[in-house]
C-alpha positions as YAML, in Angstrom:
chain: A
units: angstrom
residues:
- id: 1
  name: UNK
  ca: [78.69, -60.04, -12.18]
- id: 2
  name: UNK
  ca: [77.29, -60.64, -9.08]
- id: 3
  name: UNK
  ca: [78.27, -64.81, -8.17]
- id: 4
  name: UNK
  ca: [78.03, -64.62, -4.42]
- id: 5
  name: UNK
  ca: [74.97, -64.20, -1.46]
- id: 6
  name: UNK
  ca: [75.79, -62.07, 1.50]
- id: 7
  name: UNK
  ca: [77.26, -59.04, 2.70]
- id: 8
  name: UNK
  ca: [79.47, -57.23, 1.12]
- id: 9
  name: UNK
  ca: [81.28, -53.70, 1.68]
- id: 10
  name: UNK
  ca: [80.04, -50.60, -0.60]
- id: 11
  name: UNK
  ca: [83.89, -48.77, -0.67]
- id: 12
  name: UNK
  ca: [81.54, -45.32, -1.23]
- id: 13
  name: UNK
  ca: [79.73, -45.55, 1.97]
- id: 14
  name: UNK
  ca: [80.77, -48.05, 4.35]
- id: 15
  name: UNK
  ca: [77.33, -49.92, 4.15]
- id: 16
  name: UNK
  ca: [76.61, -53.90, 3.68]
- id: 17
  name: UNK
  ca: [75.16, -54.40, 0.04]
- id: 18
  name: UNK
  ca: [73.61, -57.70, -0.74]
- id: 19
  name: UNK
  ca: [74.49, -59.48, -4.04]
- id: 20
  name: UNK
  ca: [71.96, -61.87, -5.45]
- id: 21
  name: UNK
  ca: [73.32, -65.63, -7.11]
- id: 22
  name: UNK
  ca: [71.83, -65.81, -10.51]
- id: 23
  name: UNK
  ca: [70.28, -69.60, -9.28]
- id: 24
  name: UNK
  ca: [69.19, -68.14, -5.56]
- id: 25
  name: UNK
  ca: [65.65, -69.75, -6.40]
- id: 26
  name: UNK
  ca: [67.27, -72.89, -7.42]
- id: 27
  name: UNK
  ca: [68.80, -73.44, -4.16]
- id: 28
  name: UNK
  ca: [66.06, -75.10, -2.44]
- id: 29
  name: UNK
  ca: [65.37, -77.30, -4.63]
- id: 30
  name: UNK
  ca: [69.42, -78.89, -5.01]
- id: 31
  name: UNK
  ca: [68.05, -82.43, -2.90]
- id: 32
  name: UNK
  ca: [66.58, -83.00, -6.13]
- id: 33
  name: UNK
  ca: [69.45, -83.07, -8.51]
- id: 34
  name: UNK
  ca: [70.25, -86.61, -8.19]
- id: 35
  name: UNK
  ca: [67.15, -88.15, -8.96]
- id: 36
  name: UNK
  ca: [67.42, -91.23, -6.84]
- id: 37
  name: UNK
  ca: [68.84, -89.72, -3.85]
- id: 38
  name: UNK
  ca: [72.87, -89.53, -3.53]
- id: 39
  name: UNK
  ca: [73.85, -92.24, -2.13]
- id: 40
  name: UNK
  ca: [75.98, -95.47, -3.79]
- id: 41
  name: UNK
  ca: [72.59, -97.30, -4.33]
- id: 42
  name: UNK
  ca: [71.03, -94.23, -6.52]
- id: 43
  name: UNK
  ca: [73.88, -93.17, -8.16]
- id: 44
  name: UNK
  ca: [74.15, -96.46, -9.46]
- id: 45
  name: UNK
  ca: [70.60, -97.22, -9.98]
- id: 46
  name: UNK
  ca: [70.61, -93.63, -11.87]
- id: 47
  name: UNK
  ca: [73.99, -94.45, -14.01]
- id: 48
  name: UNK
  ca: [71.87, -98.01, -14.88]
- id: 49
  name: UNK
  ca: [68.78, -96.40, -16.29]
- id: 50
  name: UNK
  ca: [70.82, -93.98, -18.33]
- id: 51
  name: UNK
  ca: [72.58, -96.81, -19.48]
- id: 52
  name: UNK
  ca: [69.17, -98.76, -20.92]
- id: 53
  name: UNK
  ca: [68.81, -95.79, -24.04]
- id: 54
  name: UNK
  ca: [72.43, -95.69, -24.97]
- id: 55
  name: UNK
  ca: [72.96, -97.49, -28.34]
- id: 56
  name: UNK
  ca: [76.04, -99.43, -26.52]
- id: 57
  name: UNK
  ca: [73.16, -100.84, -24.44]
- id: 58
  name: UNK
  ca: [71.30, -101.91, -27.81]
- id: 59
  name: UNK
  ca: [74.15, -103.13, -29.56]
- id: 60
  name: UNK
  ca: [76.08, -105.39, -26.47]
- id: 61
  name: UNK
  ca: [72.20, -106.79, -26.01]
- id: 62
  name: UNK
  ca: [71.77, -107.63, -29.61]
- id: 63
  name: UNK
  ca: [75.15, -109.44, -29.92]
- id: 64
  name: UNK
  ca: [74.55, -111.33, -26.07]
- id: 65
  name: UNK
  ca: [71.11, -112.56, -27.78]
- id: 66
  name: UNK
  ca: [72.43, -113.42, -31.48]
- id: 67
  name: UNK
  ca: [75.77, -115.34, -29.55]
- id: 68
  name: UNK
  ca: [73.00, -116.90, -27.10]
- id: 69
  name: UNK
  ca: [70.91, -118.48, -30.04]
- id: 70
  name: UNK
  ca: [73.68, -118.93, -32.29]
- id: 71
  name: UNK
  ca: [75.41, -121.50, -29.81]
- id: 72
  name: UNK
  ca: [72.22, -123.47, -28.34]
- id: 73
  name: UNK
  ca: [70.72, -123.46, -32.17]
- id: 74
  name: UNK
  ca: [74.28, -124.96, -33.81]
- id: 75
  name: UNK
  ca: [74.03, -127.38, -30.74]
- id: 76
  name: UNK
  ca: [77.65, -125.64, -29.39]
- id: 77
  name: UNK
  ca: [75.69, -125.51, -26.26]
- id: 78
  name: UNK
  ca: [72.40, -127.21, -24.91]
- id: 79
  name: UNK
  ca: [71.65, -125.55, -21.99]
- id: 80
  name: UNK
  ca: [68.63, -123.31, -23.32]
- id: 81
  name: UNK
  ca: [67.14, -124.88, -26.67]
- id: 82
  name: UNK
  ca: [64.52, -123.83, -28.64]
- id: 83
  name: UNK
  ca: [62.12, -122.00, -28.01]
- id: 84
  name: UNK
  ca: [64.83, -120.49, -25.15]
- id: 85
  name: UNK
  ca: [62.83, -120.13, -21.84]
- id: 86
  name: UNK
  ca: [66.10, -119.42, -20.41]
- id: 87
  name: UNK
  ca: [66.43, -116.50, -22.60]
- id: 88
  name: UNK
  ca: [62.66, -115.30, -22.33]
- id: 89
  name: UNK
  ca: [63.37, -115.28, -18.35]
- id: 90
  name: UNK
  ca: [65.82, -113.01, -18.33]
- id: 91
  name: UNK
  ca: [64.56, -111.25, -20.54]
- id: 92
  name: UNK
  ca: [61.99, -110.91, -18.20]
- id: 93
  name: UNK
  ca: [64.00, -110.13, -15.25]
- id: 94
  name: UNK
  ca: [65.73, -107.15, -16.91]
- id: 95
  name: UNK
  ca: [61.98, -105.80, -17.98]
- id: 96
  name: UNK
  ca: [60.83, -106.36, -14.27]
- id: 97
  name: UNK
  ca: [64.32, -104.31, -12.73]
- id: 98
  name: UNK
  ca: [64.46, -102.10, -15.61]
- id: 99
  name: UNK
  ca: [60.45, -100.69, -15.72]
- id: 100
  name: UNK
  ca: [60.30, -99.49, -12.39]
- id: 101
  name: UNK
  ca: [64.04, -97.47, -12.47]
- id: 102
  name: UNK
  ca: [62.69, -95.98, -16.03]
- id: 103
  name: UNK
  ca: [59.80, -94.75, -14.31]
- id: 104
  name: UNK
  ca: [61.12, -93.84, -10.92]
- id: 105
  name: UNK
  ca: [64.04, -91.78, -13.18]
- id: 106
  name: UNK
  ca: [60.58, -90.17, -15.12]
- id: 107
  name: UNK
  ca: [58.84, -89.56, -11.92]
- id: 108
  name: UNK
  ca: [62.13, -87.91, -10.52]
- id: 109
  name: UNK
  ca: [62.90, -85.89, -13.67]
- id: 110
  name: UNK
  ca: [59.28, -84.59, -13.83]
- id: 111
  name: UNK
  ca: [59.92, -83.54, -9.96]
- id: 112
  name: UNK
  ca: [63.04, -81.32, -10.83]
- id: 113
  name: UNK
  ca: [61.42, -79.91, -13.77]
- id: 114
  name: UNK
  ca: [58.45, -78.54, -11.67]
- id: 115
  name: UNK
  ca: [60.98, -77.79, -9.07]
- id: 116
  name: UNK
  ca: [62.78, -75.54, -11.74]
- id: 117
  name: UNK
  ca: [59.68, -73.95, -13.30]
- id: 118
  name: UNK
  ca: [58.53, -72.66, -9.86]
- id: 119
  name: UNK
  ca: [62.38, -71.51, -9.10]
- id: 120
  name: UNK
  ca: [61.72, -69.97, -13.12]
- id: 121
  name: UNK
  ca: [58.61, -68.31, -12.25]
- id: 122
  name: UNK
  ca: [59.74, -67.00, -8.54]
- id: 123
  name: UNK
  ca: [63.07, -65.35, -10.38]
- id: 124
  name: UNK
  ca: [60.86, -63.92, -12.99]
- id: 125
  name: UNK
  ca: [58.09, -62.60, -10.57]
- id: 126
  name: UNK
  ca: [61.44, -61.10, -8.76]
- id: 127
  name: UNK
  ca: [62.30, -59.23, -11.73]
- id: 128
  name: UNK
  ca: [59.00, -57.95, -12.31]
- id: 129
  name: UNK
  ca: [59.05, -56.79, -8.93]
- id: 130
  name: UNK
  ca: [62.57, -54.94, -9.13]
- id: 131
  name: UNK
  ca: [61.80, -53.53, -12.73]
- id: 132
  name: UNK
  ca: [58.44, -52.24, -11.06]
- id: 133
  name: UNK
  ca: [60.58, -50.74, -8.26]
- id: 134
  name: UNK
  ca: [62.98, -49.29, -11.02]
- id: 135
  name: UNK
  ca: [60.37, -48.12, -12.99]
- id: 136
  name: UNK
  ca: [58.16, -46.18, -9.85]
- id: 137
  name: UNK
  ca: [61.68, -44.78, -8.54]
- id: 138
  name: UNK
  ca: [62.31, -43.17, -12.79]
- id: 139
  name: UNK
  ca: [58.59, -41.99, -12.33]
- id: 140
  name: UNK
  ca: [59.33, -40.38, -8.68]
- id: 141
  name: UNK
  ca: [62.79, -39.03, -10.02]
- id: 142
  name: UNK
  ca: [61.17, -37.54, -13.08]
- id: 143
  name: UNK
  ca: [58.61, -35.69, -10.50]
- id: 144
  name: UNK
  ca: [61.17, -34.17, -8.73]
- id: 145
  name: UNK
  ca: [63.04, -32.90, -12.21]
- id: 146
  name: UNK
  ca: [60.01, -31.52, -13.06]
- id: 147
  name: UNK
  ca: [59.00, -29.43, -9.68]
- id: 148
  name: UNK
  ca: [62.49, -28.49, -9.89]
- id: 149
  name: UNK
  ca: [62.43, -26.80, -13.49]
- id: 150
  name: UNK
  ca: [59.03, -25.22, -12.55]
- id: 151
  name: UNK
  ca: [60.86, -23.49, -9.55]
- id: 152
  name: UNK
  ca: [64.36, -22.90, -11.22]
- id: 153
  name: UNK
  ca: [61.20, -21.07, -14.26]
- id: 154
  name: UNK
  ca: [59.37, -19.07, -11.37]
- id: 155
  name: UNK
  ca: [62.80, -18.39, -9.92]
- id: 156
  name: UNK
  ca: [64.40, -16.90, -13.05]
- id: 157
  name: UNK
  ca: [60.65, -15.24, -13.46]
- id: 158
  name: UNK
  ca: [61.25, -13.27, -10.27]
- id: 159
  name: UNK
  ca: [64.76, -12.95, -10.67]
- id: 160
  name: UNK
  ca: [63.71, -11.19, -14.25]
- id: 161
  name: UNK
  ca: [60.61, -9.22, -12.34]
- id: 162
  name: UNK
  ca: [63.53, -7.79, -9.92]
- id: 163
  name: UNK
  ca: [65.83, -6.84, -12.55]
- id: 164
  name: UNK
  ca: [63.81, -4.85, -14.24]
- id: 165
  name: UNK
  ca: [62.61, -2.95, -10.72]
- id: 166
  name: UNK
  ca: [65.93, -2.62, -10.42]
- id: 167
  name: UNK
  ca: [66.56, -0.97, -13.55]
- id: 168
  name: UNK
  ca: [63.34, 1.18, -13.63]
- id: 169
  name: UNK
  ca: [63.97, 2.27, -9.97]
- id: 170
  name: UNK
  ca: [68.12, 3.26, -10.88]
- id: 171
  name: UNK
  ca: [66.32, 5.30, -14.33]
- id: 172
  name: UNK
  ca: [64.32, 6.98, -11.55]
- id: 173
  name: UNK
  ca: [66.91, 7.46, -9.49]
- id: 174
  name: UNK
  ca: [69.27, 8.82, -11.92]
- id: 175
  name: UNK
  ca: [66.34, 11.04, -13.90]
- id: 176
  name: UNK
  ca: [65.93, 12.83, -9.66]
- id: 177
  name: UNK
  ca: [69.95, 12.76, -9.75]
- id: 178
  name: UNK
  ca: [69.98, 14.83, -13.01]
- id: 179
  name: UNK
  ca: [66.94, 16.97, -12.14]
- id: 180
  name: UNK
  ca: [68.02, 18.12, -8.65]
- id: 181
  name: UNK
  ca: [71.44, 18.86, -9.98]
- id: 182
  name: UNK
  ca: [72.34, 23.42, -10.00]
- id: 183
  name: UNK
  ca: [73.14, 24.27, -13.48]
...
């Protein structure tokens, strides 16, 4: 398995053979993987967002609310009372910081996944290409096994075609041998 990019030394001949990295079309496109940047600030804002789906989110939310309204209803507490502006405004304030990391996360996310489906399509059009290459160097081998056999048959042909002059001309030969011979 080939994990590495660069040279590398063929022990057969001496000479530098590259190995390809299964991801080498991902590569330019690793400035994307955090999608809001990689500093403190995005890594946070990221872990945030991700944070907003999770059913922990949902749950801790739901109880904050049903404590909130169960203490300024039972008059524990009076410092948001019905109908709980307090509540509605933040409420608010997590829509208005939550929105735009949801959608800068979306608009990020959609940016990696183009990112990957042109690094996809490059590594595919790359193994069309080598497969093409295999496939024209099978055709060019095949060519060459071929004009070989048809001169190893015209070979053997005149190897065959000598032979036989061989034989007819040693027949002759012998037939003078005989003839010429005193009895």
């Amino acid at each position: 398995m080939a994990t590495s990019i660069g040279p590398s030394q063929n022990p057969n001949n001496h000479e530098p053979k590259m190995e390809h990295h299964l991801f080498r079309f991902h590569r330019p496109h690793l400035h994307l993987a955090g999608p809001f940047g990689n500093d403190w600030f995005a890594l946070k804002a990221e872990a945030f967002a991700r944070f907003f789906g999770t059913p922990v989110f949902l749950v801790a939310q739901t109880l904050v609310v049903a404590v909130w309204i169960l203490l300024n209803s039972v008059g524990i507490t009076t410092f948001d009372l019905y109908p709980f502006i307090l509540l509605n405004l933040a409420f608010s304030t997590q829509a208005a910081y939550a929105a735009p990391l949801i959608l800068l996360a979306q608009t990020r996310q959609a940016d990696r996944d183009k990112a990957h489906a042109i690094a996809d399509a490059e590594h595919r059009e790359d193994l069309h290409r080598a497969s093409e290459e295999r496939q024209a160097a099978a055709a060019k081998q095949v060519s060459l096994l071929v004009e070989l056999m048809q001169q190893n048959t015209a070979l053997t042909e005149t190897v065959r075609m000598l032979t036989e002059r061989v034989e007819t001309l040693t027949l002759e030969v012998h037939r003078s041998v005989v003839a010429a011979k005193p009895a």
